[in-house]
N, C-alpha and C positions, 0 to 999 in steps of 0.2 A: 754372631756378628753378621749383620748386612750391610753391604758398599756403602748406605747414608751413613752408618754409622762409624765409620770408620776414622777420619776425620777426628770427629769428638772426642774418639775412645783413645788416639793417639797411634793408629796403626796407619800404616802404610800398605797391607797388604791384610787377606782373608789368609788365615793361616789351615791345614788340614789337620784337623785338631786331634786326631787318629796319633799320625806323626809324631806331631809335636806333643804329645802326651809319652810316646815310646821313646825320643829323645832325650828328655825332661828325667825318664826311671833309669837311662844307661847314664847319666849325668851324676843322681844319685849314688848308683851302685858302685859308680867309680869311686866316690866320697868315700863310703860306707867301707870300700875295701881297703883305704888308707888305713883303717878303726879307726875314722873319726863318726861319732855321734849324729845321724841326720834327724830334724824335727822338721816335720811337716805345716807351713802354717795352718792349711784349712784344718788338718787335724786339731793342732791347737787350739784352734777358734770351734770346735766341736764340744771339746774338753771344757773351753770355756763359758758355752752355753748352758752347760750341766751346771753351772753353779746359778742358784735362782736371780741372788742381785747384779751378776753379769747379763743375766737375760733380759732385766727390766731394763738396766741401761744403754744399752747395746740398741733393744727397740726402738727405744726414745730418741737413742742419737742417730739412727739412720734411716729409719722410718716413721716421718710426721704424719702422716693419718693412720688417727687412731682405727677407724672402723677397719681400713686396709689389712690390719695386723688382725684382728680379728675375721676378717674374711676368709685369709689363706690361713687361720689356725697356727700360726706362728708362735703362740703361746705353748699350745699345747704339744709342738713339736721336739722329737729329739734333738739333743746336740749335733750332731753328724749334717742330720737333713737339713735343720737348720743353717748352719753355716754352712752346705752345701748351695742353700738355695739364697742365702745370703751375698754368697762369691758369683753364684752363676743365673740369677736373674728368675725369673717367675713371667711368662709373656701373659699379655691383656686379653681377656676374654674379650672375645668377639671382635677381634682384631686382626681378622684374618686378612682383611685386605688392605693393611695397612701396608707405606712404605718406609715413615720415616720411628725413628727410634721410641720417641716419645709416645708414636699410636700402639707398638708393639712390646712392650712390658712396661707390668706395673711396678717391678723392681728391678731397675736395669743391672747386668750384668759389671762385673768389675774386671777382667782380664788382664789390667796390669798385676795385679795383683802376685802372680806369679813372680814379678821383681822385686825380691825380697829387701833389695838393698838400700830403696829407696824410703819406706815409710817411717825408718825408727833408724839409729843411731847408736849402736853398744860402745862405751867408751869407759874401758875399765871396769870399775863396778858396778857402772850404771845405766842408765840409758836417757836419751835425748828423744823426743816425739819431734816426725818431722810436720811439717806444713807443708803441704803440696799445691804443687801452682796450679793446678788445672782442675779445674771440674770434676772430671771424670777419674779422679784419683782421690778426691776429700775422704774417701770412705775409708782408703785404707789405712790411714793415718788413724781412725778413730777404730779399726778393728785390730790395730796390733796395739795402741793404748790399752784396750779392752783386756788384751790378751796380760799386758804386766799391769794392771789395776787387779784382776780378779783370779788370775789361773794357778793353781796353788803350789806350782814352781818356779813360778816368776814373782807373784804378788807382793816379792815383801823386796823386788829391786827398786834400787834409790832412783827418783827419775830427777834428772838433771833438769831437764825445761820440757815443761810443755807450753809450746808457742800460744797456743790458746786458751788459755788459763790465766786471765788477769793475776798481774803479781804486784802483791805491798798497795792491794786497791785501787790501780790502776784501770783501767778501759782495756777490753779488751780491742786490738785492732783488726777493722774490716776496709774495706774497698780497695783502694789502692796503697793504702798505705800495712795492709795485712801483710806479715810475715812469712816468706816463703824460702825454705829450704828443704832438702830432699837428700835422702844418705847415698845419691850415688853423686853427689859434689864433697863426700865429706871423706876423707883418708885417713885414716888414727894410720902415722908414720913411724912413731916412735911417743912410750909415755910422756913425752915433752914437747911433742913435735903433729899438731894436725896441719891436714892443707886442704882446703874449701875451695870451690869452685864460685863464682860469679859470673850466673851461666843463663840462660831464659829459664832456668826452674829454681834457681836462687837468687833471690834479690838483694837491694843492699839494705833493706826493715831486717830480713833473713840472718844477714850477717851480722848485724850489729845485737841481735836477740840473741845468737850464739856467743858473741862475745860478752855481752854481761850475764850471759849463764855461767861462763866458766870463768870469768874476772875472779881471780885471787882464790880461784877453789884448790882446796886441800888435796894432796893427791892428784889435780887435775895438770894439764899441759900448759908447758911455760909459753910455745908460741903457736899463732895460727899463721898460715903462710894462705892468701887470698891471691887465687890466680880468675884474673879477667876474660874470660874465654870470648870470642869473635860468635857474635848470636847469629849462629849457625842450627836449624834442626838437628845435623851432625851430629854436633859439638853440643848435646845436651845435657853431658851432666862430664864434671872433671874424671869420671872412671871412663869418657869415651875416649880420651888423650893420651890417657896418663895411668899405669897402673905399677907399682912397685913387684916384681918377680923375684929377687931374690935379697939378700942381706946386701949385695952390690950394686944389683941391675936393675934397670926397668924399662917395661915398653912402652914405647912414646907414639904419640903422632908428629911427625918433626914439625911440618910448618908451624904447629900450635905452639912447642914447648922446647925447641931449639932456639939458640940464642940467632939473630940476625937473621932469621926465616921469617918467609912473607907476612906470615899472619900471626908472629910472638904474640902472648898473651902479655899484660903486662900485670907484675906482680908486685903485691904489697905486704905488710907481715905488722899484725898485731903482736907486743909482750902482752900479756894475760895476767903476768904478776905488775903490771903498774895501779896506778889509784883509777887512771881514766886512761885503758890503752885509746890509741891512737893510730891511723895507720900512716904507716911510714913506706916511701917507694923501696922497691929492691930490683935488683938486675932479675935475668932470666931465672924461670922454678930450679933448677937444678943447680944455678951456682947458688941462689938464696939455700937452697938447703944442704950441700956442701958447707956451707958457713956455721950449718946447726949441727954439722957431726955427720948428714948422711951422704957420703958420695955414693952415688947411681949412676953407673953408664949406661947410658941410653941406649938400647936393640928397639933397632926404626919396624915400624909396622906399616909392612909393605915392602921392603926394603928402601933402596935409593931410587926407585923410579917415583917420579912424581904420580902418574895415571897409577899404581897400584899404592900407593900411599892411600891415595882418595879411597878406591874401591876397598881396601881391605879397611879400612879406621870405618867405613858403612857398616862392613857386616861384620865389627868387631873386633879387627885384630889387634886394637890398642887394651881389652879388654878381658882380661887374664886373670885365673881366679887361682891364687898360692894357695893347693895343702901343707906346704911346710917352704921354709925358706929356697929358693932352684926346685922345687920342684909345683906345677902348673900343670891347671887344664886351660884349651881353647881350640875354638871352633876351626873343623879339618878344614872348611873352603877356604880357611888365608893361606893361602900356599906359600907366597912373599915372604911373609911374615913367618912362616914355618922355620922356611929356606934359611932365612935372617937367623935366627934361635941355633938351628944346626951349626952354623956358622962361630955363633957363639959359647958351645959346647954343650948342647942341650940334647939327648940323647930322644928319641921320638916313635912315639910309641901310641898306636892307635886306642880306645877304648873296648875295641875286642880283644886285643892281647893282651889286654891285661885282665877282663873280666872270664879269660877261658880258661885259664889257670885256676890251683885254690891256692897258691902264695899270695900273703898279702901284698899289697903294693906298698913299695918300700919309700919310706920319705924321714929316713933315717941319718941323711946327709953323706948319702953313697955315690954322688956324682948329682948334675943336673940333668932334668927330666921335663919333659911336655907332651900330656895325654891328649891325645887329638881327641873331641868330641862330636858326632854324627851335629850336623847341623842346619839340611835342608830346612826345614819349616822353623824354627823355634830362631835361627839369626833373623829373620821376617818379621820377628816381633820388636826386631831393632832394640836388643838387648843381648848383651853375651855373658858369659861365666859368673863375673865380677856382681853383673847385675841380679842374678839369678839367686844370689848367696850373701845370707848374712852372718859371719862368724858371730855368736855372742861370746865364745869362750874359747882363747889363744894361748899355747904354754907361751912363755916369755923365751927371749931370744938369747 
């Protein structure tokens, strides 16, 4: 990534990519030592090059010149390289004195990519394909499709919608009226219970395509609870407010999701089992969902000062990723917010203490717990835990 490009790609900063690659594997390994199961996408998307009619498709949907694909031998390449060079770009011959993105690779780089939690949707047994609002994200959406279309442990999941895929012979929608949502507005709260964001990366096409996906489905969730988020960069997807931490608690950004705080969102709730839901008003996110069975108290991120509310909900701290119910990883620079948790009985424990040991890490419901994660470079990417990670497979509660 160069400064032009930065903008486009959705970053705010040049990240040291050294770093943020060694922060990213002790992120991992924290996982890994829970035993829970880690799959790597680009791996994935390697494995799923291997299969030949993954790889014609795959070509066709992301690379329109033909000769292009024939130049760099894209055909003849392995899976690995492949979706290596797929994720991380190919620069223009003879483009050396180029400044701006478009003179300097013929297949730009994807970098979000790494936020796993936005392109797809796992919801029970199945999965939902997201639509992404920006440019610079259409790909991943079409390379994690790829990945449950073709890859032969996924290929046979039920996919609930895919936005772009005209359905019952309809049109597919483009311009402004296309469909955009993104899995870090979407919270599976309970099998009965989602809550979506309506945020700059979900629109309201977005919303209403997820609700006649899941209209009257079998097994699927009785209500969706739609929170109105203040179109803030911030505030860009409902996992930067709002993240659920335990079977009781969750951490919040107050002003956003506090009742009578400056900038309330305001909140609406589809039934999903009507003939034609509808949306109906509701008071603040947390009494509406008190209503549905889940009370959450709210531990504020940042604590009660206002100037670290702001500063830590920037670099994450509303943004908390559950390996089991009370027990969480998130970024060590929210200090506020640390502080807040300890407060709250949460016991704190850096990501070196626990990977020096060979005890597993216990998340057997032995008290509550919060693994701090190394986070110089990779909160820069203005994404934390939550975003970095996509559960496809949860014991029940």
């Amino acid at each position: 990534m160069v400064p032009s490009m930065m903008e486009q790609l959705l970053f705010d900063d040049i990240l040291y990519g050294d770093r943020a690659r060694e922060e990213h594997l002790i992120f991992r390994r924290v996982v890994e030592r829970a035993g829970v199961e880690v799959l790597e996408a680009q791996e994935l998307l390697g494995q799923t090059f291997e299969v030949p009619e993954a790889r014609d498709w795959i070509l066709q949907a992301v690379i329109e010149d033909g000769p292009l694909s024939s130049r760099l031998g894209l055909e003849s390449m392995d899976g690995p390289r492949l979706a290596a060079l797929v994720l991380g770009g190919t620069r223009l011959q003879g483009g050396l004195s180029a400044m701006e993105a478009d003179d300097l690779f013929e297949i730009a780089p994807v970098p979000n990519w790494c936020f796993q939690r936005d392109p797809l949707i796992a919801l029970g047994d199945g999965v939902l394909f997201s639509s992404m609002a920006t440019e610079a994200r259409w790909r991943e959406a079409v390379l994690s499709s790829a990945i449950f279309r073709f890859h032969p442990r996924f290929k046979d999941t039920p996919v609930i919608h895919d936005p772009l895929v005209p359905r019952h012979g309809g049109p597919v929608l483009l311009g402004l009226h296309r469909p955009h949502y993104e899995g870090g507005d979407v919270l599976v709260l309970s099998p009965d219970l989602i809550a979506v964001g309506f945020s700059e990366r979900t629109n309201q096409t977005g919303v209403r395509s997820m609700v006649r996906a899941l209209r009257r489905r079998e097994g699927g969730p009785r209500w969706m609870v739609v929170v109105a988020l203040p179109r803030r960069r911030a505030y860009m997807h409902l996992d930067t407010v709002f993240t659920p931490i335990d079977r009781d608690a969750c951490l919040v950004h107050a002003p956003v999701i506090m009742a009578g705080s400056s900038e309330e969102a305001h909140v609406y709730e589809f039934d999903l089992h009507a003939e034609e839901p509808v949306p109906s008003a509701c008071q603040d996110l947390l009494t509406t969902l008190t209503r549905h069975g889940l009370d959450l108290e709210p531990i504020r991120c940042g604590g009660r000062d206002l100037v670290d509310q702001q500063r830590e909900q920037w670099t994450d701290g509303a943004n908390a990723f559950a390996l089991a119910p009370g027990v969480i990883t998130l970024y060590d620079r929210n200090v506020k917010t640390i502080e807040e948790l300890d407060r709250h009985g949460f016991r704190i424990r850096t990501a070196d203490e626990v990977l020096e040991g060979d005890a597993p890490l216990e998340i057997d419901g032995s008290g509550r717990l919060c693994v701090l994660l190394p986070s110089h470079e990779l909160s820069r990417a203005r994404g934390g835990p939550h975003c970095l990670t996509h559960p496809l497979m949860r014991d029940a509660l």
